[in-house]
Structure formats: C-alpha cells, structure tokens
C-alpha positions in Angstrom: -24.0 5.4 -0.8 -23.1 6.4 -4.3 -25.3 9.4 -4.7 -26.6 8.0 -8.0 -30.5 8.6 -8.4 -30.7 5.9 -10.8 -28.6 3.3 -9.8 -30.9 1.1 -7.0 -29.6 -1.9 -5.5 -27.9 -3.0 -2.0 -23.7 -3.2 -1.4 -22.5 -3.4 2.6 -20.8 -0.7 4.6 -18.3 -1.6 6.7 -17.9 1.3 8.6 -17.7 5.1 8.6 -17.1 7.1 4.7 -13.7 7.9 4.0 -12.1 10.9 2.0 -15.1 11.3 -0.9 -14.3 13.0 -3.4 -18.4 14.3 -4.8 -17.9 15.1 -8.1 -16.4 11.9 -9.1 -18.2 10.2 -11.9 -18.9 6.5 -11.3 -18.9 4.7 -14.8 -22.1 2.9 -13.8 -21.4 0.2 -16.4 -18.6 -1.1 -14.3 -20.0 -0.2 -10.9 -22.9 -2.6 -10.2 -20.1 -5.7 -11.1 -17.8 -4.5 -9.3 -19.6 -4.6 -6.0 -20.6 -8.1 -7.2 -16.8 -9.1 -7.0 -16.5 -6.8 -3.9 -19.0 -9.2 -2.1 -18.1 -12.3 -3.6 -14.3 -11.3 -2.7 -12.9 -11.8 -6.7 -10.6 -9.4 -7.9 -10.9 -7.5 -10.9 -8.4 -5.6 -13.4 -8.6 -2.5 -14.9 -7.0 -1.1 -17.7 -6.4 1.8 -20.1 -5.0 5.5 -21.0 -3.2 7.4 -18.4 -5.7 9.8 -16.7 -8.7 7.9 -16.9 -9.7 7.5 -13.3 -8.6 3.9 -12.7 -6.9 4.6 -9.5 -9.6 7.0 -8.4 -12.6 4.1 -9.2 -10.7 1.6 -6.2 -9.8 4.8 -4.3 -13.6 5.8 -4.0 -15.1 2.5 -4.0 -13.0 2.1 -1.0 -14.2 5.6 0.7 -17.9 5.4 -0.3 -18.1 1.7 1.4 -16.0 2.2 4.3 -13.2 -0.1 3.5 -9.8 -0.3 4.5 -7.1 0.8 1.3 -4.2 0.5 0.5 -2.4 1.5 -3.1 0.8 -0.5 -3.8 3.2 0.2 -7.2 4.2 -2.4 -8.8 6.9 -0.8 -11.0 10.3 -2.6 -11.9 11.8 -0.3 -9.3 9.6 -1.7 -6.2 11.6 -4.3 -3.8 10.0 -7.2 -3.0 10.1 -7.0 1.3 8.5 -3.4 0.4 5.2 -5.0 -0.8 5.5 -8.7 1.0 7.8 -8.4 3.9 11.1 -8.4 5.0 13.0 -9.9 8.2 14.0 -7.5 10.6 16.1 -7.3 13.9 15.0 -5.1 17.0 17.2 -5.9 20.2 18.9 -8.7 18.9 15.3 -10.4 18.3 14.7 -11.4 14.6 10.9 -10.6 13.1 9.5 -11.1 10.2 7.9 -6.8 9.3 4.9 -7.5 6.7 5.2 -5.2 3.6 2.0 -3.5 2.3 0.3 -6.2 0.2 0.3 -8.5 3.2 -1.1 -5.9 5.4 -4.0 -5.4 3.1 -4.0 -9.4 2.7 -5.0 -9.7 6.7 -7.5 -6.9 7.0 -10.5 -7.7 6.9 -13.0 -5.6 4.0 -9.8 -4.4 2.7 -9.8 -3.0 -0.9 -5.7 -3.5 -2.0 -4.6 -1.5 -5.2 -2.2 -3.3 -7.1 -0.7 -0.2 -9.5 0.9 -0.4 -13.1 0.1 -4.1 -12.4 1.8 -4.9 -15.8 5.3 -3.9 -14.6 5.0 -6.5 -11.7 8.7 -8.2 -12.3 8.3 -11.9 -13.0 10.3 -13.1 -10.1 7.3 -11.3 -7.8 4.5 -13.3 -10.0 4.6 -16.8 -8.4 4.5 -14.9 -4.8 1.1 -13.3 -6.3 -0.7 -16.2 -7.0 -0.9 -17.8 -3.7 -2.0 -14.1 -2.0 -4.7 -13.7 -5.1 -6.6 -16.8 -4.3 -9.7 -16.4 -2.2 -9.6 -18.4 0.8 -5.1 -18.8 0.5 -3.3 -18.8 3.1 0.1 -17.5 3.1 3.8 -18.8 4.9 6.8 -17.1 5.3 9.7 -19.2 4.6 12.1 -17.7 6.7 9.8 -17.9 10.2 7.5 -20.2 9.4 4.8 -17.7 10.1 1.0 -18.5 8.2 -1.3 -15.6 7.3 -4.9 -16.4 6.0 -6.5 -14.1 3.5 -9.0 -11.6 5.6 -12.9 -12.1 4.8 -13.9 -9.2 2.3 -10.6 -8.6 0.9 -10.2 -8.1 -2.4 -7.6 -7.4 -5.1 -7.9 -4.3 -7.4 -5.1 -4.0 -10.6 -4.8 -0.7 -12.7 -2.4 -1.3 -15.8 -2.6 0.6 -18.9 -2.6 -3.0 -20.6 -4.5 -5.9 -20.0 -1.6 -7.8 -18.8 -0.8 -9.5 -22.6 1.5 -7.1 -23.6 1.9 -3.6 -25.5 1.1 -3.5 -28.9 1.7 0.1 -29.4 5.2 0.4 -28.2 3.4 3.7 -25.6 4.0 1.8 -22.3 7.5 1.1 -22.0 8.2 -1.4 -19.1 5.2 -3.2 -19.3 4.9 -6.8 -20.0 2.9 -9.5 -20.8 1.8 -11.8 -17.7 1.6 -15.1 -17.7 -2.3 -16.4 -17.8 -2.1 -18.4 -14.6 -1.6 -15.0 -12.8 -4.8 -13.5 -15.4 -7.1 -15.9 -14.7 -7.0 -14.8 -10.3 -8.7 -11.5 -11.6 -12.5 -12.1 -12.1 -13.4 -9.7 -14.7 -11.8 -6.7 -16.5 -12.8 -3.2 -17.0 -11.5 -0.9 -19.9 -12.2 2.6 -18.7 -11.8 5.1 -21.4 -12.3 8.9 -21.0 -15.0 10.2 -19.9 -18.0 11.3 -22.6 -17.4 14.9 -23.9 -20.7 16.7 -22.1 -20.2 14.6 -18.6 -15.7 15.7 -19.0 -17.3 19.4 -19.4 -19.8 19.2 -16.6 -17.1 17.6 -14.0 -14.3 20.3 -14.7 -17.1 22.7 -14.4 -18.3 21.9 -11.1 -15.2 21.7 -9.6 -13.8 25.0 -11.0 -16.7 27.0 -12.0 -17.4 30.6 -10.7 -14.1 29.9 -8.7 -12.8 33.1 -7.7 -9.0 33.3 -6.3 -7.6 35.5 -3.7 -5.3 38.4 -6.2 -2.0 36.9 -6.8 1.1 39.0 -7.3 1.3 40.5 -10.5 4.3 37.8 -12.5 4.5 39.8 -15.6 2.5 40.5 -18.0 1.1 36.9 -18.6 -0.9 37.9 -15.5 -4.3 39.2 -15.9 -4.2 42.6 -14.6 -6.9 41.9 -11.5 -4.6 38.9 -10.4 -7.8 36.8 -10.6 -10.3 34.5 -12.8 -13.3 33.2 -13.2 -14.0 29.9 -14.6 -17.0 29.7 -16.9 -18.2 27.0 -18.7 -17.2 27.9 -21.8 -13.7 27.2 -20.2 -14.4 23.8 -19.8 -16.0 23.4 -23.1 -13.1 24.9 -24.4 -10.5 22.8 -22.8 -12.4 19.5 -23.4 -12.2 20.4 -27.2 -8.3 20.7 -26.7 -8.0 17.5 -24.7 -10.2 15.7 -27.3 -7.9 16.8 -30.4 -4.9 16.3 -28.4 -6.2 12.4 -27.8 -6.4 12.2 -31.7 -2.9 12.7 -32.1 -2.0 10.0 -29.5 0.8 7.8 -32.1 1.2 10.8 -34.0 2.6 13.9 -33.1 1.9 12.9 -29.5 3.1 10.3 -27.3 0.6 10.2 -24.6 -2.8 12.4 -24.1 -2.7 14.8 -21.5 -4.7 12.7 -18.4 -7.2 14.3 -16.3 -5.1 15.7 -13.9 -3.6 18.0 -16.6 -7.1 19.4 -17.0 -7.8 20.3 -13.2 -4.2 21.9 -13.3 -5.2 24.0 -16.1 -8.1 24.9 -14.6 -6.1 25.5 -11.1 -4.0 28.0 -13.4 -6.6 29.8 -15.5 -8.7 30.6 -11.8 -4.9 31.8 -10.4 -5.3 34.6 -13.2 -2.8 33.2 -15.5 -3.5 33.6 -19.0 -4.2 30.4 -20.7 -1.4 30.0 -22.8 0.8 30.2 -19.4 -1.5 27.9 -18.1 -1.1 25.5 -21.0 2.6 25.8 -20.7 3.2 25.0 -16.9 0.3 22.6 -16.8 0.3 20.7 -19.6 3.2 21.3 -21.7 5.9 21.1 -19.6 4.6 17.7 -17.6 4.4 16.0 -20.8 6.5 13.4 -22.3 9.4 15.1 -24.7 12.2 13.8 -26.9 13.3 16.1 -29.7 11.0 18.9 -29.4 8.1 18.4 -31.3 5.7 16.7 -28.7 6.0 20.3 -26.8 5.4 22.1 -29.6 2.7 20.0 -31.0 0.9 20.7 -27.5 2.0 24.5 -28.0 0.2 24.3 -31.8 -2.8 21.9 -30.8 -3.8 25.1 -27.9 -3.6 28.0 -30.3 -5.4 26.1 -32.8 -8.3 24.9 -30.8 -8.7 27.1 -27.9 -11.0 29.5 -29.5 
C-alpha cells in the first residue's frame, strides 16, 4: 500500500487509491501510529514549520488507503456555517445545508483535515468538542436534526504550533487552545524537514533529467537553448541553500522557504531560467517582506551558497 520495502504490517483499504503522489516520503516514525489511530478512529495533531509535508501526510494517507478527504481551514477568516452548516431556504422550504466538517463527520472511513488548527476562533471550539469525540452524535439547534459520527472517521489537525501558543512571535494569529479541546487528539507528531540526502534524492526524482519544451527567449536571463537539465548536483545545491536559509529562521529571516519553494525552483531552473531568476520569482518574491532586508537576505544567502 505504501510502497515501503521495510515497513511490514496490515492497515484496511476501503476502496480504490486516490490521487498518489509516488515520490512522497512517508516519515515512517509517524506512519505505523498513525494507522493505529486510523483504526481505532482517534485523531491526531500535527505540528511544525511551513513546508514540511503536514498537509501532504493526511492528503496521502487518505489516497494510499482509499479514504474519503476533505481539507477544511480553520483561519480567523473562516465562517462558522462554512465548516458546520448553515440554514438555507429553497422554494420557501427552510433546510438545514451541512458545511464541510459535518460532511466528513457522516462519511464513513473519512479522513477530515482540520488546517492551521491553532487559528480555530474560540467561539468555534465548544462546537468542536462534541464532533471530535468518537462515537458523538451531533444536533442542530435550529431543526432539531441529529447526526452520528461515521464508523472510521477520523480527525487530522496541521498547526505550526501544538495548540499552547507561540513562543516565537513567527505565527501571528495563532493561539493557545484550551486543553479540553487537546486532549480529543490522541497523539501528536512534530514533523520537521526532511534529512538532507532523502530532501536531495526527492527533488531529484521529481526533476531530474527533466528536459522542457524551448521556451521563448525572455532576455538575457534565459539560457540561450530555452531549456535545462536538472542534475543532481542541482538538488544538492539547492538543499545546501534551503539548509542555510533555515539557519537564519529569527534572524535575518522570518520564515524558511517550505518545500514548495524548492519544486518551484526547480520548475524554473528546467524552464531554462538561470538560477538567480529562478531564485527571484520562486523564492524571493513569495517570501515574507517588511523593510527590505528578508529579500535581500534571500538574494545574499543564493549567491553565497549556490556554488
């Protein structure tokens, strides 16, 4: 199911794969318990940096076992009948439309992604206790309408906190949740970055040898075929970036770049852009900025290390 060699053990299937993505990289310390809470039906949190495959880990758990998913945002912005339900009138009869959390909460094997879990606003958290409890059932106040918590499903939150607050002063809008709502998630993962050699061997294998149609020539920032192949030295390369760049994270950095940056640059470099264009519209320019010096720290960071 997993396409790990050394990993042996059973999990169930409940139906046909979904979108899998292959060259994700399963943190295996995380991955055996994690199917435990899948099949007991206990949530679990996850936390840590931006970019560090915490939505990606539910989203492929999801697709490798053939479970229903959903991914709901939690941010301060998010309105409570988007997530729970809202009345609603369709000739002049009055129904009560579930939102997305209750959708997941009455499908059965459903895996439901609670995002930036530690923005959830603190009028929503009393509302989450009663759909986090295995077994709950749930009424809707206005109609009177009861909906039981579907065999298999399971809550999964990604914060970049473990719920008690930010100490760092990085993660503005997060909060500290109260422990009652803590203590509904069975166990919680920190996932980090991934290990320098596997970071290499991933951006590899999805770029490498990658050859791109010619593109227009855009000035003289182009390579002069209009084309690039990646090599591994590439992603070597960039992985030493991305690792000095994570050094300076409460320094002359606000955030490291995420993941995502790094497929992007890689996206670029195989376009035939010439990596310090690729840098800038990739990395650079995405990235948090205030006065001007986090750009040119990422601008400095490049020429220094990209050698």
């Amino acid at each position: 199911v997993f396409n790990i060699p050394s990993f042996e053990g059973d999990c169930e299937v409940w139906g046909p794969q979904g979108a899998v993505d292959i060259d994700y990289v399963w943190p295996v310390q995380y991955l055996r318990t994690a199917l435990k809470n899948l099949e007991r039906g206990s949530n679990f949190w996850q936390w840590g940096e931006k970019g560090t495959g915490k939505t990606k880990f539910a989203e492929q758990l999801a697709a490798r076992l053939g479970r229903p998913y959903f991914r709901v945002s939690l941010d301060k912005t998010s309105e409570k009948g988007e997530f729970i339900g809202q009345d609603q009138i369709s000739a002049g009869t009055s129904f009560f439309a579930a939102g997305q959390v209750l959708q997941a909460y009455i499908t059965p094997g459903a895996i439901c992604l609670l995002d930036e879990a530690d923005h959830t606003r603190p009028d929503y958290v009393t509302t989450l206790h009663a759909l986090l409890e295995k077994g709950s059932t749930f009424t809707v106040t206005s109609t009177g309408e009861v909906f039981k918590r579907a065999p298999g499903m399971v809550f999964v939150a990604a914060a970049n906190t473990n719920g008690t607050g930010d100490m760092t002063g990085r993660y503005a809008g997060t909060g500290s949740l109260n422990s009652a709502l803590a203590d509904r998630f069975a166990h919680f993962f920190k996932v980090s970055f991934l290990p320098e050699q596997q970071e290499i061997d991933l951006l590899f294998s999805r770029h490498g040898g990658a050859l791109q149609v010619p593109y227009y020539q855009l000035g003289l920032d182009c390579y002069k075929d209009g084309s690039r192949a990646i090599t591994r030295d590439d992603a070597a390369k960039l992985v030493n970036v991305f690792t000095k760049c994570r050094a300076e994270v409460g320094g002359a950095l606000v955030e490291p770049p995420s993941l995502r940056r790094a497929f992007a640059f890689m996206d670029a470099l195989s376009d035939g852009l010439a990596p310090e264009l690729a840098w800038e519209i990739a990395v650079v320019n995405p990235s948090p900025e205030d006065d001007g010096t986090k750009h040119e720290a990422l601008r400095q960071l490049f020429t220094a290390h990209w050698a």
